[in-house]
PQR file with spaces between the fields and no chain letter, atoms N, CA, C, O and H, PARSE charges and radii, in Angstrom:
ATOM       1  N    UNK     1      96.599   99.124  105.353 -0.4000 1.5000
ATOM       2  CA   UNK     1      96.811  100.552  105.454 -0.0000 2.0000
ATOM       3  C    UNK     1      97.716  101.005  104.308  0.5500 1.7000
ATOM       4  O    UNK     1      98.819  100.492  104.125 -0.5500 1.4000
ATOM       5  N    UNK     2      97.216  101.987  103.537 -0.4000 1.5000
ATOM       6  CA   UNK     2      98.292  102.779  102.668 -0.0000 2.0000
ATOM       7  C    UNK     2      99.429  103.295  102.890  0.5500 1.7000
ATOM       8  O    UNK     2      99.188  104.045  103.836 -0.5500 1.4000
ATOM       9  H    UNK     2      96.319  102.404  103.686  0.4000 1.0000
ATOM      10  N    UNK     3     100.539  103.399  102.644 -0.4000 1.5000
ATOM      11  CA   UNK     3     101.973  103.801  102.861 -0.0000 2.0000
ATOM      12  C    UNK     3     102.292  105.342  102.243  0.5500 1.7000
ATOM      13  O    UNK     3     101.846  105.586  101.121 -0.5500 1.4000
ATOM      14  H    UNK     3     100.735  102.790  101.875  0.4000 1.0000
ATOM      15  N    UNK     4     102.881  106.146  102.794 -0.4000 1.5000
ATOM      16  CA   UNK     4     103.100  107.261  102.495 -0.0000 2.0000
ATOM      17  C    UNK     4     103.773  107.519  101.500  0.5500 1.7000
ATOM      18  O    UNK     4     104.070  108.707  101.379 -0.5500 1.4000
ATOM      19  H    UNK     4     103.243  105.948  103.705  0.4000 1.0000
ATOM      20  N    UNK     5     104.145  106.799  100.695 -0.4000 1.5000
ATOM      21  CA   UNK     5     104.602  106.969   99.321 -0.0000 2.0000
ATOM      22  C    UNK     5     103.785  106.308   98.330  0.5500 1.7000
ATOM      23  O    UNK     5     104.260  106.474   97.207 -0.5500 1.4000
ATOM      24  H    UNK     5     103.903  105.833  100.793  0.4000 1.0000
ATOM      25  N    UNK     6     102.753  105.636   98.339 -0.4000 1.5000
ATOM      26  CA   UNK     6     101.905  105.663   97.746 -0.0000 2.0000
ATOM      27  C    UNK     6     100.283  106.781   97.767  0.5500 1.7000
ATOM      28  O    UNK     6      99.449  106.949   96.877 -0.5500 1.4000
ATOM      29  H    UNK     6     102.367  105.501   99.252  0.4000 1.0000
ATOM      30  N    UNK     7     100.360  107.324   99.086 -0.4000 1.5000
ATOM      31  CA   UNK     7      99.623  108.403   99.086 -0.0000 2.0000
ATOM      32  C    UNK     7     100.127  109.868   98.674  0.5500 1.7000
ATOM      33  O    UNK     7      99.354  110.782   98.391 -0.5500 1.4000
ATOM      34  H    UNK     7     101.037  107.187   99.808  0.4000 1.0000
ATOM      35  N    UNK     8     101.429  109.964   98.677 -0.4000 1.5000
ATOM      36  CA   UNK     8     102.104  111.519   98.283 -0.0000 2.0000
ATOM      37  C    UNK     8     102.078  111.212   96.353  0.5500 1.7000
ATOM      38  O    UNK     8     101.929  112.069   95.482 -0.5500 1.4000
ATOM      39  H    UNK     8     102.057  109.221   98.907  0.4000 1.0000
ATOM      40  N    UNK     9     102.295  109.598   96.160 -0.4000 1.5000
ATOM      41  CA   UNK     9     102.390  109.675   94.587 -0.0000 2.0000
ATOM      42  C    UNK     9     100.723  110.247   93.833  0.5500 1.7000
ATOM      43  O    UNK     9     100.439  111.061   92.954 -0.5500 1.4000
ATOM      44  H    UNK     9     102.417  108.902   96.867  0.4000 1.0000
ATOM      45  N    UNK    10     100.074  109.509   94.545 -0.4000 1.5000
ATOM      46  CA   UNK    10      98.374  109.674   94.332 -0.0000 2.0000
ATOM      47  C    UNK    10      97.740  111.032   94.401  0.5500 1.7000
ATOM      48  O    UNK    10      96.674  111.391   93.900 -0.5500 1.4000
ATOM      49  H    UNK    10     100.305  108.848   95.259  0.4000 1.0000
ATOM      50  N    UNK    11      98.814  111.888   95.295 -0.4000 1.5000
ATOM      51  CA   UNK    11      98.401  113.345   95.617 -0.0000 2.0000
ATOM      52  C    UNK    11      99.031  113.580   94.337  0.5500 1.7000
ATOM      53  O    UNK    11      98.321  113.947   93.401 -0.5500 1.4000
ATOM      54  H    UNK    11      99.680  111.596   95.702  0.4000 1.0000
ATOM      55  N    UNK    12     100.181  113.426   94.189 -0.4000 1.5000
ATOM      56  CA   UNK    12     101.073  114.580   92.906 -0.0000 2.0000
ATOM      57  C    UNK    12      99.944  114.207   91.525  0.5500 1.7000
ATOM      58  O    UNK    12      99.496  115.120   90.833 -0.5500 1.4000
ATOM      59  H    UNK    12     100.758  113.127   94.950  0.4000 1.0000
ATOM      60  N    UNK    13      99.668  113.059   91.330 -0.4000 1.5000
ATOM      61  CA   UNK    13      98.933  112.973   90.050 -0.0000 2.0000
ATOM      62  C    UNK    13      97.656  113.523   90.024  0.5500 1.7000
ATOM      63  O    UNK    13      97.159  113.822   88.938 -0.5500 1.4000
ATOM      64  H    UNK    13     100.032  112.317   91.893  0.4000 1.0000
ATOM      65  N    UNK    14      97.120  113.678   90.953 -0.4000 1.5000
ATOM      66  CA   UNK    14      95.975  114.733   90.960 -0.0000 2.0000
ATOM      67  C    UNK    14      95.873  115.993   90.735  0.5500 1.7000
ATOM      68  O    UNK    14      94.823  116.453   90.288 -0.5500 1.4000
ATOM      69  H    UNK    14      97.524  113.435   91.835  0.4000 1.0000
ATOM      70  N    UNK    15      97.079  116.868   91.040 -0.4000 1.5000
ATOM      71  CA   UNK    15      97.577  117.606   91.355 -0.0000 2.0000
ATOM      72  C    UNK    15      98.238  118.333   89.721  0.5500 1.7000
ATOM      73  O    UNK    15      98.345  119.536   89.484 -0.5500 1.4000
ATOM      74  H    UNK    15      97.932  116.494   91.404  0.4000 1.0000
ATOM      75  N    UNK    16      98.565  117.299   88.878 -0.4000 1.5000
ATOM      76  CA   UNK    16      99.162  117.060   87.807 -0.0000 2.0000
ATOM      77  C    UNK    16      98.183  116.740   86.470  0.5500 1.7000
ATOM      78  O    UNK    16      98.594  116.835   85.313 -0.5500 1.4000
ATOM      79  H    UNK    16      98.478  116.321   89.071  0.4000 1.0000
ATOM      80  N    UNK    17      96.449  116.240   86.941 -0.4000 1.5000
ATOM      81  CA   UNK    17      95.397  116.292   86.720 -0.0000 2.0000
ATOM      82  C    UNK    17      94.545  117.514   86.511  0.5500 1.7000
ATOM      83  O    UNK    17      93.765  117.795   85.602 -0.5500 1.4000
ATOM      84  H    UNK    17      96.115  116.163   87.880  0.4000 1.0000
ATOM      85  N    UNK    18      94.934  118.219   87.686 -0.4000 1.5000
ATOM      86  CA   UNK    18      94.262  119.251   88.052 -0.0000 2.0000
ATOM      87  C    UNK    18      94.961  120.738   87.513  0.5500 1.7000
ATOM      88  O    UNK    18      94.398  121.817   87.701 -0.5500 1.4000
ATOM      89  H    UNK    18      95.568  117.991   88.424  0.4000 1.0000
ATOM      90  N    UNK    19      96.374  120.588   86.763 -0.4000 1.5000
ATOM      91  CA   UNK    19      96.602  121.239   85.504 -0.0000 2.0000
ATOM      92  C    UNK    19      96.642  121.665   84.358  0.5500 1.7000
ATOM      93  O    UNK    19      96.915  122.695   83.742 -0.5500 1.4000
ATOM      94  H    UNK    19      96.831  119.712   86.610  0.4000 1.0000
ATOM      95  N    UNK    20      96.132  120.108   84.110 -0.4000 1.5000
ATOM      96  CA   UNK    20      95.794  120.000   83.065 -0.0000 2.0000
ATOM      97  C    UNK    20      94.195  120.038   82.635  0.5500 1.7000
ATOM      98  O    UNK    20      93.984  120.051   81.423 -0.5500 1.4000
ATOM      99  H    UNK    20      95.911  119.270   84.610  0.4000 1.0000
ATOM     100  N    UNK    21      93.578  120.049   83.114 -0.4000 1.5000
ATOM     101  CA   UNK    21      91.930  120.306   83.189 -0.0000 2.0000
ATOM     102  C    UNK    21      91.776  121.733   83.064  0.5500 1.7000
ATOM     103  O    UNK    21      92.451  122.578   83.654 -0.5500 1.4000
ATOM     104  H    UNK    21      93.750  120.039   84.099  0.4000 1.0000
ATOM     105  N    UNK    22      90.703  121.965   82.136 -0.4000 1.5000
ATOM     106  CA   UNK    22      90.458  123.546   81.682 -0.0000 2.0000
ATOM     107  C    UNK    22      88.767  123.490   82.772  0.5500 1.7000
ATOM     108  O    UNK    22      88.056  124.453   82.485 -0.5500 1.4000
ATOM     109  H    UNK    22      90.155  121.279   81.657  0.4000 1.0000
ATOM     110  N    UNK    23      88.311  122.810   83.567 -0.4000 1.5000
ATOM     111  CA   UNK    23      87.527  123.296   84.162 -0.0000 2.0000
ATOM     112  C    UNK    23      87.873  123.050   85.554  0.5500 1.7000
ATOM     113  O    UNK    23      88.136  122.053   86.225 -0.5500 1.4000
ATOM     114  H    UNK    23      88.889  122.027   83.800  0.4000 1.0000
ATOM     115  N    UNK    24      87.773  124.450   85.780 -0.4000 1.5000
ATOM     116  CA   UNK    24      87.654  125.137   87.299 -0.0000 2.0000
ATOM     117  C    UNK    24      87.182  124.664   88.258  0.5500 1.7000
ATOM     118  O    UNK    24      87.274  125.142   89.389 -0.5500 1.4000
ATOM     119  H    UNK    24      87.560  125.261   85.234  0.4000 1.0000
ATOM     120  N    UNK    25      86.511  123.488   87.904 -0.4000 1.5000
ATOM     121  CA   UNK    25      85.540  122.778   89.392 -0.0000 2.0000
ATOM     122  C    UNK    25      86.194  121.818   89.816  0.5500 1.7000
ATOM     123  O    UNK    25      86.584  121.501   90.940 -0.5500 1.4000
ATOM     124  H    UNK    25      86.437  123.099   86.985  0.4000 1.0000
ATOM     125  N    UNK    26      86.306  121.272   88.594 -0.4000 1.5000
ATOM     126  CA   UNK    26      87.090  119.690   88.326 -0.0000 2.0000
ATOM     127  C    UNK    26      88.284  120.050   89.132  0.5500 1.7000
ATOM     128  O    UNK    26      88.518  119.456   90.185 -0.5500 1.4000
ATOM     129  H    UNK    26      85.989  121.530   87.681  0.4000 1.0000
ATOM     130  N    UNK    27      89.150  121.122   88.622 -0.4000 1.5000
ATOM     131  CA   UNK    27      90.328  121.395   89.046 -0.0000 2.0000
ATOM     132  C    UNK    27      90.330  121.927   90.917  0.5500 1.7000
ATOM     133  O    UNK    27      91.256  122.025   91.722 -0.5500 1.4000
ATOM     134  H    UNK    27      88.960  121.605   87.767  0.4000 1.0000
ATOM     135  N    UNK    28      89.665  122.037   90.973 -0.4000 1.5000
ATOM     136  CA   UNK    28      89.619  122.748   92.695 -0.0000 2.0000
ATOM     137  C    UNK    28      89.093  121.495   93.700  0.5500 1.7000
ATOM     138  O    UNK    28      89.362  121.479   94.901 -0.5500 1.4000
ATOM     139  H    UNK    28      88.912  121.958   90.319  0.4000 1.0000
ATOM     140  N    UNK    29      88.279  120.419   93.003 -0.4000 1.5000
ATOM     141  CA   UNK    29      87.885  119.337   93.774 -0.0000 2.0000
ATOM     142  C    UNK    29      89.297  118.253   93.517  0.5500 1.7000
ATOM     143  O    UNK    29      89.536  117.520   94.476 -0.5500 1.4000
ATOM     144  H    UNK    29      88.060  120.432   92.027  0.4000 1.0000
ATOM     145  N    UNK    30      90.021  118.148   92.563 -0.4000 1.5000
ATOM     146  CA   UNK    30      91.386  117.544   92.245 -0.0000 2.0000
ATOM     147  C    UNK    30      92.374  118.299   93.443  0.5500 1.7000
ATOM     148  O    UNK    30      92.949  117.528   94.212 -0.5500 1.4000
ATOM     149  H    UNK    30      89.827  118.744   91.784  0.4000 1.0000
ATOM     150  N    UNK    31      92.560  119.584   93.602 -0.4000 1.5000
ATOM     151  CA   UNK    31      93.474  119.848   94.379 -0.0000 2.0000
ATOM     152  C    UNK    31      92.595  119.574   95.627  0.5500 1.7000
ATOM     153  O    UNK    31      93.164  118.716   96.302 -0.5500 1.4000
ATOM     154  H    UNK    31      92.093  120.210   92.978  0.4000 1.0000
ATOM     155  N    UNK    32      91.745  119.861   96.042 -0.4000 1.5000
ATOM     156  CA   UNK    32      91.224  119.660   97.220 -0.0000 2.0000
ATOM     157  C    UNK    32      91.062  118.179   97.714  0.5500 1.7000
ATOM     158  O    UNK    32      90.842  117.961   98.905 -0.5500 1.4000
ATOM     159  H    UNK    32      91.282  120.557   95.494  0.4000 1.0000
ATOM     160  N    UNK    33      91.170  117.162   96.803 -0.4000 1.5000
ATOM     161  CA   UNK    33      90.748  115.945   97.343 -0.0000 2.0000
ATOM     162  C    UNK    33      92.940  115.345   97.591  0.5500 1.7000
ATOM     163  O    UNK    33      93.266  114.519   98.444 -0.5500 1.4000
ATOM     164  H    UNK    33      91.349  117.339   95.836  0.4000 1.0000
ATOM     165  N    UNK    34      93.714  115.856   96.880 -0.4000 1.5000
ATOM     166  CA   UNK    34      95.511  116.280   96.726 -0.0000 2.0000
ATOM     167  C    UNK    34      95.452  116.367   98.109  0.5500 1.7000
ATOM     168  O    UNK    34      95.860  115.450   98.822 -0.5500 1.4000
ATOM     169  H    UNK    34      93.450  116.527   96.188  0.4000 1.0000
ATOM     170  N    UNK    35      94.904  117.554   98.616 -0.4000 1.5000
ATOM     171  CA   UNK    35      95.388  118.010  100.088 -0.0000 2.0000
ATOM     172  C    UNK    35      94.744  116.864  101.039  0.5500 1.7000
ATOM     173  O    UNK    35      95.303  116.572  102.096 -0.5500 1.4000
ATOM     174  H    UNK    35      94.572  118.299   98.037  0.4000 1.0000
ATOM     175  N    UNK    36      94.009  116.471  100.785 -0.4000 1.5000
ATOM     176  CA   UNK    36      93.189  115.709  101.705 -0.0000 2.0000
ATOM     177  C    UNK    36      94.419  114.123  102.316  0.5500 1.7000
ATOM     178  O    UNK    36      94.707  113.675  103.425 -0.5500 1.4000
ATOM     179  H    UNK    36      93.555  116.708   99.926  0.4000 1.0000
ATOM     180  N    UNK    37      94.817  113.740  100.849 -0.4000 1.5000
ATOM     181  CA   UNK    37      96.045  113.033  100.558 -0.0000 2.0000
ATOM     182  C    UNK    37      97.131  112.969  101.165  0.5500 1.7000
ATOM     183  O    UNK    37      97.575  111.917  101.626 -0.5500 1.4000
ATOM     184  H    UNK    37      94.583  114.105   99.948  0.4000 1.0000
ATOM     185  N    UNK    38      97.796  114.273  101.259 -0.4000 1.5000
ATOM     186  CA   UNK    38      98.759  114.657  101.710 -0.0000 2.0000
ATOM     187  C    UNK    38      98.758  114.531  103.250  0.5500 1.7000
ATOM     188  O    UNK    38      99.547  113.868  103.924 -0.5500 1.4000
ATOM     189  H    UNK    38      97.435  115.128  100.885  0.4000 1.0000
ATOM     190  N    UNK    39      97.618  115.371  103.727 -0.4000 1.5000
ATOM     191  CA   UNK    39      97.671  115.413  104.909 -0.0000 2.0000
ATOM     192  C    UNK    39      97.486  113.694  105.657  0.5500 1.7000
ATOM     193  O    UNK    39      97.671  113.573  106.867 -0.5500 1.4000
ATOM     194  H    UNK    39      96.977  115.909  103.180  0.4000 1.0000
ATOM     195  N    UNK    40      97.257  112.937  105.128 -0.4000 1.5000
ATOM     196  CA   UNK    40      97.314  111.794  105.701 -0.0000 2.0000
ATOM     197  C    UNK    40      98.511  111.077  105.888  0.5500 1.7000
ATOM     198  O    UNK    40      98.967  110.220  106.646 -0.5500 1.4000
ATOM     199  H    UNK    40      97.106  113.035  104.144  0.4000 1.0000
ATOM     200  N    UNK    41      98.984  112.013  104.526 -0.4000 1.5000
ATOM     201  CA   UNK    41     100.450  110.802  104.030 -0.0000 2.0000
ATOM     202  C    UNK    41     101.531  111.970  105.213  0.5500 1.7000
ATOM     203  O    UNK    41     102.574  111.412  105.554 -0.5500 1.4000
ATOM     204  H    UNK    41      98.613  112.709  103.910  0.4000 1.0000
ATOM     205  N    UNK    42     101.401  112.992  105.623 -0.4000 1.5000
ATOM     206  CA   UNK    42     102.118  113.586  106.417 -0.0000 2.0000
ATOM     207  C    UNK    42     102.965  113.311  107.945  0.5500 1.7000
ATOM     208  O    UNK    42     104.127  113.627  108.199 -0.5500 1.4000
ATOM     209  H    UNK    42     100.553  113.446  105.346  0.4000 1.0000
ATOM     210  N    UNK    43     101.802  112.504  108.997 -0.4000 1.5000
ATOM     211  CA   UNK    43     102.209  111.847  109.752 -0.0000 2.0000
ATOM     212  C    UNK    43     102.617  111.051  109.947  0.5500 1.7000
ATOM     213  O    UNK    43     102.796  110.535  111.050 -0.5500 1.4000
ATOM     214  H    UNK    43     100.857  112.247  108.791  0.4000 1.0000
ATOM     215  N    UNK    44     103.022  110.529  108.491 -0.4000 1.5000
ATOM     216  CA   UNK    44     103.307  108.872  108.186 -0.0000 2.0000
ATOM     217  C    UNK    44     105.053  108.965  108.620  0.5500 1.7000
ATOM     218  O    UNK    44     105.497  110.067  108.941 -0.5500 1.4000
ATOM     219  H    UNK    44     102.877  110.948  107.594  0.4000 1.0000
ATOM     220  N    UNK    45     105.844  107.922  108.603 -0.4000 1.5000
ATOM     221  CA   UNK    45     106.842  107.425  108.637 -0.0000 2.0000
ATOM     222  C    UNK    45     107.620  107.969  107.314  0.5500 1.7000
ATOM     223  O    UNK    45     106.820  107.849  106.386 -0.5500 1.4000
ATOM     224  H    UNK    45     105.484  107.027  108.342  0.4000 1.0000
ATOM     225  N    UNK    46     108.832  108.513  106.842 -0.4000 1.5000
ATOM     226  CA   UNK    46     109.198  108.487  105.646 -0.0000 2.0000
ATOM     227  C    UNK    46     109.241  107.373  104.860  0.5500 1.7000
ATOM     228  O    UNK    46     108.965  107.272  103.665 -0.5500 1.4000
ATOM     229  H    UNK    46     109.482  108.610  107.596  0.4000 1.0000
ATOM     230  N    UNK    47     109.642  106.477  105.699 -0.4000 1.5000
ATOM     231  CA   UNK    47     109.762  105.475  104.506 -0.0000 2.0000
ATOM     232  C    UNK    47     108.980  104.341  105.132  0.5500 1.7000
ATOM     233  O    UNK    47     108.580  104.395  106.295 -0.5500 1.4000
ATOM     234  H    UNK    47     109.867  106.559  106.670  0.4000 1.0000
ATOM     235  N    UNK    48     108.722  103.051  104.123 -0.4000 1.5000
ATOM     236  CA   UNK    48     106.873  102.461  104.689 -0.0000 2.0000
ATOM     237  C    UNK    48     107.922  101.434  105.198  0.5500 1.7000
ATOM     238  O    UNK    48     109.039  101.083  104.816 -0.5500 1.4000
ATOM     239  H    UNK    48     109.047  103.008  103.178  0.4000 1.0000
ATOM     240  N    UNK    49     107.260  101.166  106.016 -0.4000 1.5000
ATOM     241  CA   UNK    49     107.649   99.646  107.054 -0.0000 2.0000
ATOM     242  C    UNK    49     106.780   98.628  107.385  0.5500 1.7000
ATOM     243  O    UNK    49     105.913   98.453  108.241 -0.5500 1.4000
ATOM     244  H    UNK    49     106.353  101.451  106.327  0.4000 1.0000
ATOM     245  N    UNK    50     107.355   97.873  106.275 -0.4000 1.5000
ATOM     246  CA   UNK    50     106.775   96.717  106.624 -0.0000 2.0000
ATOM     247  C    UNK    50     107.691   95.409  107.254  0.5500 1.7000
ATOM     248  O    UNK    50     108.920   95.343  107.223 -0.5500 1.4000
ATOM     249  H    UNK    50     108.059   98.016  105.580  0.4000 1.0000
ATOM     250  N    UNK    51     106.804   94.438  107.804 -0.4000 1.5000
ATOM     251  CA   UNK    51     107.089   93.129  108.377 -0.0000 2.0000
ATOM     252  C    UNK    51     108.692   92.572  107.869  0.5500 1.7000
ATOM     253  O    UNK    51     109.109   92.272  106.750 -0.5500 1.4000
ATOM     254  H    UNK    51     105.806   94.492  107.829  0.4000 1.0000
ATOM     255  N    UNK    52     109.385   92.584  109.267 -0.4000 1.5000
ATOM     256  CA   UNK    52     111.228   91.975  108.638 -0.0000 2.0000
ATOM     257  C    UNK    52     111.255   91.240  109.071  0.5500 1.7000
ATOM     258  O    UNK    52     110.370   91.261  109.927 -0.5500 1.4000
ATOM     259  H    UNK    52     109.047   92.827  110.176  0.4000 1.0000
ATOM     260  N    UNK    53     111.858   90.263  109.090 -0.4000 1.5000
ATOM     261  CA   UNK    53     112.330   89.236  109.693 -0.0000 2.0000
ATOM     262  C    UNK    53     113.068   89.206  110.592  0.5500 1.7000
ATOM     263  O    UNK    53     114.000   89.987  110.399 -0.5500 1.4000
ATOM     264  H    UNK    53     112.577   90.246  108.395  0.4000 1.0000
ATOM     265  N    UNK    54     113.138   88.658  111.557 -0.4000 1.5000
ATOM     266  CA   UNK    54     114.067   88.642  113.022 -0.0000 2.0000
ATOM     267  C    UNK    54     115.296   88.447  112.215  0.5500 1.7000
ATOM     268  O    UNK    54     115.431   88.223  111.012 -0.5500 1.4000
ATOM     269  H    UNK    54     112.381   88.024  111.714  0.4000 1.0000
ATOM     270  N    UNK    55     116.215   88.594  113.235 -0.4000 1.5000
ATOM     271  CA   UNK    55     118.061   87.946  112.747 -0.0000 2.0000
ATOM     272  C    UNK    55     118.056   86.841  113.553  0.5500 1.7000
ATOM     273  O    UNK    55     117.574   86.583  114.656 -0.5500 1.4000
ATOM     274  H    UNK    55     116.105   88.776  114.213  0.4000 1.0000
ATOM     275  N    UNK    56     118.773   86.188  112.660 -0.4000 1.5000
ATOM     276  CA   UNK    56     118.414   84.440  113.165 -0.0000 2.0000
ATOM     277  C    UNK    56     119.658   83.931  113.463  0.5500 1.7000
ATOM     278  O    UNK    56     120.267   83.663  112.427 -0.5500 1.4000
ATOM     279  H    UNK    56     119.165   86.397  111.764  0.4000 1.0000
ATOM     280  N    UNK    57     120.224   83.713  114.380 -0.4000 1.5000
ATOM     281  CA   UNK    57     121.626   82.555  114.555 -0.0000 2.0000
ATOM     282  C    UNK    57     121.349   81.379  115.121  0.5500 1.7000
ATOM     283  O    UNK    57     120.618   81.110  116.075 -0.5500 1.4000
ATOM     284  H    UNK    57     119.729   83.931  115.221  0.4000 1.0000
ATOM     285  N    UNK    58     122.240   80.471  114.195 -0.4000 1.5000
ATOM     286  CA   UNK    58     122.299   79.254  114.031 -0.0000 2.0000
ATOM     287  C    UNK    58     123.128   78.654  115.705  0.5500 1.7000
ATOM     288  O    UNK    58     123.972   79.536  115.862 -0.5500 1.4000
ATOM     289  H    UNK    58     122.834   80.690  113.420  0.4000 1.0000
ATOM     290  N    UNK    59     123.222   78.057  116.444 -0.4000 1.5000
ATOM     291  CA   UNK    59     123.394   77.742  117.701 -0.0000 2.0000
ATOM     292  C    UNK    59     123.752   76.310  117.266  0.5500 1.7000
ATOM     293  O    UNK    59     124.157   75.620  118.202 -0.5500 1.4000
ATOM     294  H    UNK    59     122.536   77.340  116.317  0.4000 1.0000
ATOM     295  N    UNK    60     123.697   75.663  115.999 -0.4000 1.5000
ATOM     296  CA   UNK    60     124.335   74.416  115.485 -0.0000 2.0000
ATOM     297  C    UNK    60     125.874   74.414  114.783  0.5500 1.7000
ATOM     298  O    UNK    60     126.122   74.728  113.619 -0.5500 1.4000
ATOM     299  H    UNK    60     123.369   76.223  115.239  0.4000 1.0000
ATOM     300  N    UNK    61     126.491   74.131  115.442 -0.4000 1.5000
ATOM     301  CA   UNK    61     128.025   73.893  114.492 -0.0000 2.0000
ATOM     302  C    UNK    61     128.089   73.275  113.691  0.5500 1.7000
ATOM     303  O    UNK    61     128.278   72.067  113.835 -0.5500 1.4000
ATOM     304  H    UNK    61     126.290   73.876  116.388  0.4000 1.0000
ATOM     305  N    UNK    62     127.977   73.760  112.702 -0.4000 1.5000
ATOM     306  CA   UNK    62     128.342   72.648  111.014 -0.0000 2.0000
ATOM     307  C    UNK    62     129.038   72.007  110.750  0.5500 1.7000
ATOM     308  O    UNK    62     129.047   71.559  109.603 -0.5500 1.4000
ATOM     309  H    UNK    62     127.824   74.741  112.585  0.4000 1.0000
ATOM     310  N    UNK    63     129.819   71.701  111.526 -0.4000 1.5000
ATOM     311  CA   UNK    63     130.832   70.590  111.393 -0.0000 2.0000
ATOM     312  C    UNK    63     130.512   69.735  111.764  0.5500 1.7000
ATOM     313  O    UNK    63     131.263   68.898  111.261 -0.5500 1.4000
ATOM     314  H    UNK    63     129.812   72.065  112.458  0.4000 1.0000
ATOM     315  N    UNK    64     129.353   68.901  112.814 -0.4000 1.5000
ATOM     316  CA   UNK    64     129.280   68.144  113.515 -0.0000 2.0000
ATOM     317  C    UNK    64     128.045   67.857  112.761  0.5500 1.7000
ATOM     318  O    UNK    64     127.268   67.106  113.351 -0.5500 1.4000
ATOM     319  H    UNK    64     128.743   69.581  113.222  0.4000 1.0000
ATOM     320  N    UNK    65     127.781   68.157  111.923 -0.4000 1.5000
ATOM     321  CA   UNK    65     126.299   67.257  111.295 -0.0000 2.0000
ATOM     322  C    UNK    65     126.835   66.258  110.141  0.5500 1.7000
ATOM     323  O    UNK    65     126.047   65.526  109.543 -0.5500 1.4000
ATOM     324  H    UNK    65     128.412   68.767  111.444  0.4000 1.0000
């Protein structure tokens, strides 16, 4: 699954695409495919979460090894 900061970056460059393009079609299917982007990356989590590791304690005294 894509992470919401890789889908809001993917929107802005389209978006940033779609300024720079002198045709009108190009440019309206660029912002339109932007929003499409966004709105996915919207319900997302702010920041992406992935897999952590438990917290681990040691139950061995180091002195005794």
């Amino acid at each position: 699954m894509l992470g919401k900061t890789y889908l809001t970056r993917q929107a802005s460059l389209l978006m940033k695409f779609a300024r720079t393009t002198s045709d009108s079609e190009l440019s309206a299917k660029l912002i339109s495919k932007a929003a499409d982007l966004k709105a996915q990356a919207d319900p997302m989590p702010d920041r992406d979460q992935g897999l952590q590791a438990p917290d681990v304690t040691s139950n061995v005294d180091p002195t005794t090894s």
